[in-house]
N, C-alpha and C positions, 0 to 999 in steps of 0.2 A: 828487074825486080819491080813487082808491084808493090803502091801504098800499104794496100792489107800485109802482104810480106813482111813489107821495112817495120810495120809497126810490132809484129812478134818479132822480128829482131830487137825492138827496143826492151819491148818488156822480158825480152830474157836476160838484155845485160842489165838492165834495172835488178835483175832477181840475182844476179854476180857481183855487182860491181863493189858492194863493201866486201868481199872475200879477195880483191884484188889490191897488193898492194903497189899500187899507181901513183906516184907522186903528186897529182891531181886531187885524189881523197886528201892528203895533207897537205894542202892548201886550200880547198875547201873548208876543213875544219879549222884553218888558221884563221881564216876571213871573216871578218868582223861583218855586220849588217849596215853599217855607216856608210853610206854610200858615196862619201869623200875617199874615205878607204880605200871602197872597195874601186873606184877609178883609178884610185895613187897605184893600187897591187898590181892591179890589170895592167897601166903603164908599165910598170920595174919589168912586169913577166915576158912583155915580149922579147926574143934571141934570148931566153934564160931559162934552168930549169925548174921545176916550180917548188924544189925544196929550198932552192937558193933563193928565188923569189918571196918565199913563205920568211925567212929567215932575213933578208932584206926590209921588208916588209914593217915585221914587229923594231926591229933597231930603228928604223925610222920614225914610229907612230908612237917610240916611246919620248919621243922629243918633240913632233910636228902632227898631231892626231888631229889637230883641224887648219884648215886652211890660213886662219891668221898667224899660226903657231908655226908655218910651213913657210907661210911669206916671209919670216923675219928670220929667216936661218939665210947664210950663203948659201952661194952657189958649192964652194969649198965642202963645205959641214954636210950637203947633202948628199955630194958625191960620197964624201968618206962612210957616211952611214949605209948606203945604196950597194955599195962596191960589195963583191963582183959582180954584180948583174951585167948584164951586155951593154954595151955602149951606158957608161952608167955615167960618165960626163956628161953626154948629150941629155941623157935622163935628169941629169940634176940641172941642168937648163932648162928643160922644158916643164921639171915641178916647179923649180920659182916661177917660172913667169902663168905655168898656172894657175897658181893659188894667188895670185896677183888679178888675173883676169876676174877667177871665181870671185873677191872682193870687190875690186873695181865695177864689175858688170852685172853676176847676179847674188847680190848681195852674201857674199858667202857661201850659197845653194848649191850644191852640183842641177845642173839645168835638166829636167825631166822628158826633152825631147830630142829626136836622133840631130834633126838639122843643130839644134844647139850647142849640141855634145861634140859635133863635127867639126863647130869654130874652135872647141877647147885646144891649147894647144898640144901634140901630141898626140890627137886621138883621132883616127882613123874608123872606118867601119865594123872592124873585132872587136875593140875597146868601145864603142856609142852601144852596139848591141850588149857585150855582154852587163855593161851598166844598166841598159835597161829593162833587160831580164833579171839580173841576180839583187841590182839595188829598190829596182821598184817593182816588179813582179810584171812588168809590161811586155805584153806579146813580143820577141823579138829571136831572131838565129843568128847567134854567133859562130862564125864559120872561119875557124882556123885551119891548117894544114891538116891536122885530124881529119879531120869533120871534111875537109875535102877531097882527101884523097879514099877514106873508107868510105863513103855515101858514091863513090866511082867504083870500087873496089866489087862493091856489094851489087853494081847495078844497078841504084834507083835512081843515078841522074850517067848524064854523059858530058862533062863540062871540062872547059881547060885552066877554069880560074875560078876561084874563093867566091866572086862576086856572082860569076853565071851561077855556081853550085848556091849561095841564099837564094837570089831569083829564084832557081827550080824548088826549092826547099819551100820558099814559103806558099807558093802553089800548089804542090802535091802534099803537105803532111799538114794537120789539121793542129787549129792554136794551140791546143792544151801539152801537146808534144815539143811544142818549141823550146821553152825556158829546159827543157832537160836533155836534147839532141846535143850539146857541147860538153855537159859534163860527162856522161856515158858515152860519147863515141872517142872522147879524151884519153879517159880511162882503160878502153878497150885498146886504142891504138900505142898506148905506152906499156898496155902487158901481154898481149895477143897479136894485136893485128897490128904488129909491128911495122915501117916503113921496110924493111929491108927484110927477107927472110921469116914472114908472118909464122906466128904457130898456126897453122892451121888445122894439126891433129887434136890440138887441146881446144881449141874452137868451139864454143857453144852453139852456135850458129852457123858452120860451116853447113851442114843440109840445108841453106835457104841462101849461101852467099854463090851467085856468080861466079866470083872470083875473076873478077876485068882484067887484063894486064901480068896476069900472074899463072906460070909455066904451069903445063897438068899436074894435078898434085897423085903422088906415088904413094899408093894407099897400104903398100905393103910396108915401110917403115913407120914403124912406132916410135913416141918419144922417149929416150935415152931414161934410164932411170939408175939412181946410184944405190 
């Protein structure tokens, strides 16, 4: 697939994606603009799923919505708030210490740049980007299992991991598409282009996907209807 391709496959799921219900859109509209927050959320949501995340999220921000309010809770109290997220012990370690770091180092601030983001504790490459997409509007691809396995899927990259597929990503698709390539390919992979067993009959896009990896598709069954 080429660029010009991939990018009407954007704008067609841009033109679906509020008609989809994706657990993605409700957490999106949970998420606050604070971009303490929106790090904290990011954090809960990884190994979760994003309603539980979304609902983790507010129980937590109703007692620790800024970092000083975060540092003075236990470790105990933020587990309990957090729970079930996945590994939501380790999660409640890694928000004390930091909302600890955020006071001690930069004065409260979530830090505005990826290397910065990257000493936070907890935060890896999904998390520095999509903070700095979604909290400050800064050129960046968040690139989760979504977003890596559909951008293969479709043909516009050929990669074995998260990190070759941003490399390829931010090379071939132009800045203005970046901040919105994780929430629509999110959306799309939790209602459509599922991991296992893709609809590919309901598929908006299926005239323009490849389809990498995935057995010839049997044009004579239609989808089941009650």
């Amino acid at each position: 697939m080429d660029v010009p391709t991939f990018l009407r496959v954007l704008e067609t799921l841009e033109q679906q994606v509020d008609r989809w219900d994706a657990p993605v859109n409700q957490l999106k509209k949970a998420r606050s603009r604070d971009p303490f927050q929106i790090l904290v959320s990011t954090l809960l949501s990884s190994r979760t799923q994003d309603p539980v995340t979304a609902q983790a999220s507010r129980r937590l921000f109703e007692v620790a919505p800024t970092p000083e309010a975060l540092a003075k809770l236990s470790e105990e109290a933020i587990a309990q708030r957090i729970y079930p997220v996945g590994f939501y012990r380790t999660k409640a370690r890694y928000l004390k210490h930091l909302a600890q770091v955020l006071l001690e180092q930069y004065h409260g601030q979530v830090p505005r740049t990826f290397e910065d983001l990257l000493r936070l504790p907890g935060v890896g490459r999904k998390t520095a980007n999509l903070v700095l997409s979604v909290a400050f509007g800064i050129p960046a691809i968040c690139v989760d299992t979504h977003v890596h396995r559909i951008t293969n899927r479709l043909g516009l990259v050929d990669t074995k991991t998260p990190e070759e597929t941003e490399a390829q990503l931010r090379q071939k698709v132009p800045q203005e598409w970046w901040h919105r390539i994780n929430h629509l390919l999110v959306a799309f992979g939790q209602t459509i282009c599922l991991p296992r067993r893709p609809k590919c009959l309901e598929c908006p896009v299926l005239n323009l996907c490849e389809r990498q990896g995935l057995p010839p598709l049997n044009l004579s069954k239609t989808p089941k209807t009650r």
